[in-house]
N, C-alpha and C positions, 0 to 999 in steps of 0.2 A: 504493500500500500504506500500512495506517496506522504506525502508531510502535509498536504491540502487534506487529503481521505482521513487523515488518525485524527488531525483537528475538527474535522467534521461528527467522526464517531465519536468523541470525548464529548462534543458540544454537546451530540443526541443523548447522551448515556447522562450526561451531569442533568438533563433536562428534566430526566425519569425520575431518579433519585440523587442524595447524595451520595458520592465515592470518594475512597483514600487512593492515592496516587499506587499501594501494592495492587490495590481492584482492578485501578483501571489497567497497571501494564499487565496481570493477567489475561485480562480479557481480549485486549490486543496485540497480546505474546510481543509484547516489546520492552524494555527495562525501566527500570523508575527513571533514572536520568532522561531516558526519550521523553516520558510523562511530562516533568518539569520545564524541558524546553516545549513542549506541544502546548501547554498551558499558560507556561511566560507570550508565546505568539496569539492565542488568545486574546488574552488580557493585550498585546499591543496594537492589536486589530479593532475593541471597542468590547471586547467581551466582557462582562464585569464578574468574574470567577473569583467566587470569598473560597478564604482557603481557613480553617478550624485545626489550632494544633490540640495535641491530648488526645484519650481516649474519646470515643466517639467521632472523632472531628473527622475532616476530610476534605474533602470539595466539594461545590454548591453552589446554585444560583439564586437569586433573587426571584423572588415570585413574581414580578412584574416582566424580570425579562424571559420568565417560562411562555409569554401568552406569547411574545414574538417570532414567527418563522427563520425570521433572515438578519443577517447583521450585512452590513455596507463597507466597501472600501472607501480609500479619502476619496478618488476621484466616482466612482459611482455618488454617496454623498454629496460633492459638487456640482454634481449634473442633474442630481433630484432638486437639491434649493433653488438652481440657476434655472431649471426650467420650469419652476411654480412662478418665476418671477414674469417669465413670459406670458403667461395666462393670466396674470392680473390686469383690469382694465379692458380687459377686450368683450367682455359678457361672460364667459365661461360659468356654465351654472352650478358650478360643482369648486368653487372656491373655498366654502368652510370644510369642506372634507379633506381638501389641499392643505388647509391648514392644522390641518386634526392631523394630518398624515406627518407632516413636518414635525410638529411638535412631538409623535412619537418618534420619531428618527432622533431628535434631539435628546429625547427624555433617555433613549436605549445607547446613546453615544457617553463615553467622558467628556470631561470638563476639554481639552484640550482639540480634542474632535469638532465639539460647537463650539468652538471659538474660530474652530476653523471654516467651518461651516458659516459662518455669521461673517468671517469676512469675505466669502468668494459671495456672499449675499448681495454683499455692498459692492462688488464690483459689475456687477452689469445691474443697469435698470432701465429702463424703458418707459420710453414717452407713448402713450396713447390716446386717438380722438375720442372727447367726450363721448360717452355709448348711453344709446338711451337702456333701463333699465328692462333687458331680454331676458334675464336669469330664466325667471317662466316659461314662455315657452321657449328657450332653447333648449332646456330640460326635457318636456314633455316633448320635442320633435326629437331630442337624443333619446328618447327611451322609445319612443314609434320606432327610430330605424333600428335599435338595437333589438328590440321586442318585436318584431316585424307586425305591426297591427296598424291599421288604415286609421287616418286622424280625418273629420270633419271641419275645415278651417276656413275664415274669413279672410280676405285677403284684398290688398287694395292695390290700383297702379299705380298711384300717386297720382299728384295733377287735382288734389282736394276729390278725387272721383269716389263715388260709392263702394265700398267693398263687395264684392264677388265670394259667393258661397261655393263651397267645391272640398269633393271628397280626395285626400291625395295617401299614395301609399310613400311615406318618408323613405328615400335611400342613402340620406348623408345630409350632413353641414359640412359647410367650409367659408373658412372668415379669408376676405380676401381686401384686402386696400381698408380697414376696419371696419368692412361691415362682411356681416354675417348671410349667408344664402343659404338656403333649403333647397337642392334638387329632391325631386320626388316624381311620382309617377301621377299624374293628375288626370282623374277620371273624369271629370269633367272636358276634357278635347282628347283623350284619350292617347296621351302622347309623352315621356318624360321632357319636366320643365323644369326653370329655374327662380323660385320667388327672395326677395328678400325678408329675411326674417321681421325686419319694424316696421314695416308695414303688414305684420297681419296681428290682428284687433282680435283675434279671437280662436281656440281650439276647445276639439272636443273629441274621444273615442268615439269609434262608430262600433265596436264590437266585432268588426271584421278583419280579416289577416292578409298577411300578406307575403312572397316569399320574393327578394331582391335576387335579381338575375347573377347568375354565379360569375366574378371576377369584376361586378362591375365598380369602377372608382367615380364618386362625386366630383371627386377633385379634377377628374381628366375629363369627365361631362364640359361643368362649368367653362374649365381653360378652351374645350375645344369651338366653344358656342362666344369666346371673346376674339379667339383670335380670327385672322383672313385668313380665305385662302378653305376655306372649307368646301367650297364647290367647286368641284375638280374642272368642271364650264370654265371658272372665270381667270381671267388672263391673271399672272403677277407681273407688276411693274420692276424694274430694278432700280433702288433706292441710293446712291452711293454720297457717304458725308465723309469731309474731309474736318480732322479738328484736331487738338490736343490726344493726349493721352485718357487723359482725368476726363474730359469731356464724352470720347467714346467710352469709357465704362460705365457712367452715368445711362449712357444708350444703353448698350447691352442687358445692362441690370435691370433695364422698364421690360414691364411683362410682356408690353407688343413688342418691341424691338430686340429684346433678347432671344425671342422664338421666332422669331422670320431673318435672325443673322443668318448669312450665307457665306459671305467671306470678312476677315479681318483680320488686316495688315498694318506694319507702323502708320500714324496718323490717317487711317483710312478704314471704313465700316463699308458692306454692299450687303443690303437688306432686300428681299422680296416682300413688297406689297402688294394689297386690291388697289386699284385705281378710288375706290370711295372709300378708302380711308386717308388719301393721300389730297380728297377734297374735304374732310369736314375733320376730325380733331389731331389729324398730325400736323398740319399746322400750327393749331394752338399750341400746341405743346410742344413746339422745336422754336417756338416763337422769343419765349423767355433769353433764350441762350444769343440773341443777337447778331454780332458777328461774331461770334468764339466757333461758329465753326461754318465751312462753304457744302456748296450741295452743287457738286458739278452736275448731276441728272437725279431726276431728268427733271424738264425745263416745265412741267405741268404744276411741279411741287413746289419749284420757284415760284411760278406766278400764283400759285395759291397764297404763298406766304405773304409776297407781296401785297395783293389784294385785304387779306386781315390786315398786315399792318398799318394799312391806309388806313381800311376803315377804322381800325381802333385811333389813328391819329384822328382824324374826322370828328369821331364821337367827343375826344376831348381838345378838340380847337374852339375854342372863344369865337 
């Protein structure tokens, strides 16, 4: 057995009852000395092993840490508190169990552990946009798709419009730019769609089930229905921007333009676009950046830009 496997069986065995270090090296036909070093590694891993000299004594655990499966290394420990930190602020409806979970990982750690712990805390946080208050139903649509059962929900387009009644069978969340979407299967046009979650006013069980198609991801629904280039008809443009360095990874790292990169080379990006996305919002949003970077092609994308910056000049000329 390795030195992982005996620290393992020591943990199970002191779990059952107490033992003296002659029990436990019988048991795992290995010498009192192996014992002591198997147990010193314990104890500097987070184990809290009281050790009783005299008759009777022995080894033993704390009753609190009997109820716990697992103990953590430093860096698993840092990837648990650092990625509670991520889910704060975004809706996640399951934040007080996140913190229930944390504090027993603290409780079950030494002193020098959470200390440790508490500073890799401090070292990443995160900004997030105000979120309106979805705990509710992002909960009840996360237990429809994991429970597979058909919700009854109201739902609006926005635009002050009347919400829309419709039965949907949930297949996922996914929070994307800070807001949160529900794909699901929506009996109502009989087709999988994509809602966002703050605009729906209202849920309800219908009593009926449902079973989500094998392999399917919310996540690659969603992205496939933002990006172009989805109908295999429609022509792609090719996109090419001349700029800095710092400026093309800006590009690349936006969700459209990171997924339609085709080539990139020193101070040079060549992207495939729809021709109607290169007349309504890529424009705006290549607009910011001014001159920091050229757009040799093609000349449609020019005069689109040009045209918004007119008009935005226009709108604010005296």
């Amino acid at each position: 057995m390795s030195k992982a496997d005996h620290m393992l069986s020591i943990l199970w065995m002191l779990k059952q009852r107490r033992r003296t270090a002659g029990e436990l090296a019988d048991e795992l036909e290995i010498s009192v000395r192996s014992v002591y070093r198997y147990v010193d590694a314990l104890c500097a891993s987070g184990v809290p092993v009281m050790a009783d000299a005299g008759y009777g004594g022995g080894y033993s655990l704390p009753e609190h840490f009997k109820e716990t499966p697992l103990f953590f290394d430093a860096g698993e420990q840092q990837a648990l508190v650092q990625a509670s930190t991520f889910a704060r602020g975004t809706g996640y409806p399951y934040v007080a169990a996140l913190d229930r979970a944390i504090a027993k990982l603290k409780r079950y750690s030494n002193p020098g552990q959470v200390l440790q712990m508490e500073r890799h805390e401090q070292g990443i946080e995160m900004l997030h946009a105000p979120n309106a208050a979805l705990e509710d139903n992002l909960r009840e649509l996360e237990a429809g798709a994991a429970g597979g059962f058909t919700l009854q929900m109201e739902h609006s387009k926005g635009n002050h419009t009347a919400p829309s009644q419709r039965d949907v069978d949930p297949y996922g969340l996914v929070l994307w730019k800070g807001q949160w979407y529900l794909v699901a299967y929506c009996r109502l046009r009989g087709e999988i769609r994509s809602f966002r979650v703050d605009r729906i006013s209202g849920l309800c069980r219908t009593g009926t089930s449902f079973e989500r198609p094998a392999g399917f991801s919310a996540r690659e629904f969603l992205l496939r229905s933002l990006l172009p280039g989805q109908d295999p008809a429609a022509p792609l443009i090719p996109v090419v921007i001349e700029a800095s360095e710092g400026v093309l990874n800006e590009l690349c790292s936006h969700w459209l333009f990171g997924h339609t990169l085709a080539e990139r080379g020193p101070g040079r990006a060549r992207f495939l676009l729809e021709e109607e996305s290169l007349l309504t919002y890529v424009p705006y949003f290549l607009l910011p950046y001014g001159t920091a970077l050229q757009i040799p092609e093609p000349a449609v994308l020019k005069q689109s830009l040009s045209a918004v910056a007119l008009k935005v000049a226009q709108h604010y000329t005296l």
